[in-house]
C-alpha positions as CSV (number, residue, x, y, z in Angstrom):
1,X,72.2,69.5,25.0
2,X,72.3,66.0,23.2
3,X,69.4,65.3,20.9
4,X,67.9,61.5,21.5
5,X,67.4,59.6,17.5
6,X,63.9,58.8,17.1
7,X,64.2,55.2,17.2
8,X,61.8,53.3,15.9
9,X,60.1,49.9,17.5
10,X,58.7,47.2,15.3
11,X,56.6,45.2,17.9
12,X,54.0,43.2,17.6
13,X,50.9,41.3,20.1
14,X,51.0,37.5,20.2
15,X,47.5,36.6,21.7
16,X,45.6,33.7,22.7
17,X,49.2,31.6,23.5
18,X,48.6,28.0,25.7
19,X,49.5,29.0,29.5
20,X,52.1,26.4,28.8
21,X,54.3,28.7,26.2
22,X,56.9,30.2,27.3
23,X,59.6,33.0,25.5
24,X,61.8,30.6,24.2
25,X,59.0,28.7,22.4
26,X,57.5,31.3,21.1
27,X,60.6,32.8,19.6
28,X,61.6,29.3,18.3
29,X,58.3,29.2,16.3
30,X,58.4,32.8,15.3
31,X,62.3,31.7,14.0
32,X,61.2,28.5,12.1
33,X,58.7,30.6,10.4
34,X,62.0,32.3,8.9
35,X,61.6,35.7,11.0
36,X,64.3,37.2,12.6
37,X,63.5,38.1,16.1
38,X,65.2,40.9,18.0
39,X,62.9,40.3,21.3
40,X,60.7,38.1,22.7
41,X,58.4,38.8,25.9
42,X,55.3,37.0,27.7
43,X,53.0,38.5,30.1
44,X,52.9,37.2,33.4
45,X,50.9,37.9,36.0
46,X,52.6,39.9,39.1
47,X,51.3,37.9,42.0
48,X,51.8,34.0,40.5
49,X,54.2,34.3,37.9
50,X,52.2,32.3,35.5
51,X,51.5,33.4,31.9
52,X,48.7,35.4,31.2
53,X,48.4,33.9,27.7
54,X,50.0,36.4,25.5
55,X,53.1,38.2,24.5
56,X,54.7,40.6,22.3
57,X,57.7,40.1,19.9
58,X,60.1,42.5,18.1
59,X,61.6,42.4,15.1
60,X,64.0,44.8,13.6
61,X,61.8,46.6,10.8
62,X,58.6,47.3,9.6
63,X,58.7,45.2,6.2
64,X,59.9,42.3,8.3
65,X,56.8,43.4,11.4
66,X,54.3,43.3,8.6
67,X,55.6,39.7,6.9
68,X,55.6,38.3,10.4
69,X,51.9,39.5,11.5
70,X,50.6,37.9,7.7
71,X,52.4,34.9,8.0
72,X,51.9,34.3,12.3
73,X,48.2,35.4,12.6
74,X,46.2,32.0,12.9
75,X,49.2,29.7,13.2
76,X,48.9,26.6,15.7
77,X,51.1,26.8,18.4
78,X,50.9,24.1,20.9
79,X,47.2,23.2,20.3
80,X,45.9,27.1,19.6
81,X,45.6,29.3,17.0
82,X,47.7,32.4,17.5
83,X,46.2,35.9,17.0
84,X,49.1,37.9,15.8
85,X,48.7,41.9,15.0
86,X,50.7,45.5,15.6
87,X,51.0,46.4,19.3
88,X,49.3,49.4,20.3
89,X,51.5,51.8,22.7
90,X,50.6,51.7,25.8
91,X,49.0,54.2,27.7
92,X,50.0,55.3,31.3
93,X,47.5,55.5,33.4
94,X,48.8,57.4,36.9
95,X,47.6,55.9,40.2
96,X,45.8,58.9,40.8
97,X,43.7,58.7,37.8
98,X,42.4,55.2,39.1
99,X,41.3,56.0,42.3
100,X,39.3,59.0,41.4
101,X,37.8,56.4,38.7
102,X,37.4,53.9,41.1
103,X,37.2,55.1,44.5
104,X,35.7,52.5,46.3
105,X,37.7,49.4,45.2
106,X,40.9,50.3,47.5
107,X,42.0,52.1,50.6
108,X,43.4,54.9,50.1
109,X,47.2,55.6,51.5
């Protein structure tokens, strides 16, 4: 049986982007700020492929995750002041879960 290394991920949220941004802006900026960027990604949305306004970035460890958050949160990019923090891990939510929450809003299969 082969053990898996806890491997740690440095990422962090990059809200309130301009629709317009796209993954190699934003890690352009995040690189001219003098942060090395392992990752960059931007939400879209599933049905029209167009941004959803923010992303999320990763860098390589957690002195250079907190630099980057203190010296990206509030920065202009394209016209709008960047809100910059640690991402949160996201919780699954199975299907089933939603419909017994919301049992009205879709047919069920």
């Amino acid at each position: 049986m082969e053990l898996k290394e806890n491997i740690r991920e440095y990422k962090m949220y990059v809200g309130n982007l301009e629709y317009s941004v796209n993954e190699t802006d934003l890690e352009q900026f995040i690189q001219q700020k003098g942060i090395n960027v392992k990752n960059v990604r931007i939400v879209k949305d599933r049905i029209t492929g167009r941004s959803k306004g923010f992303g999320f970035a990763e860098v390589n460890t957690e002195e250079e995750l907190n630099t980057a958050i203190s010296t990206l949160d509030g920065q202009e990019l394209k016209g709008r002041k960047m809100r910059v923090d640690k991402a949160r891990q996201r919780r699954f939510q199975s299907s089933f879960r939603r419909r017994q929450r919301f049992p009205g809003s879709r047919q069920h299969r």
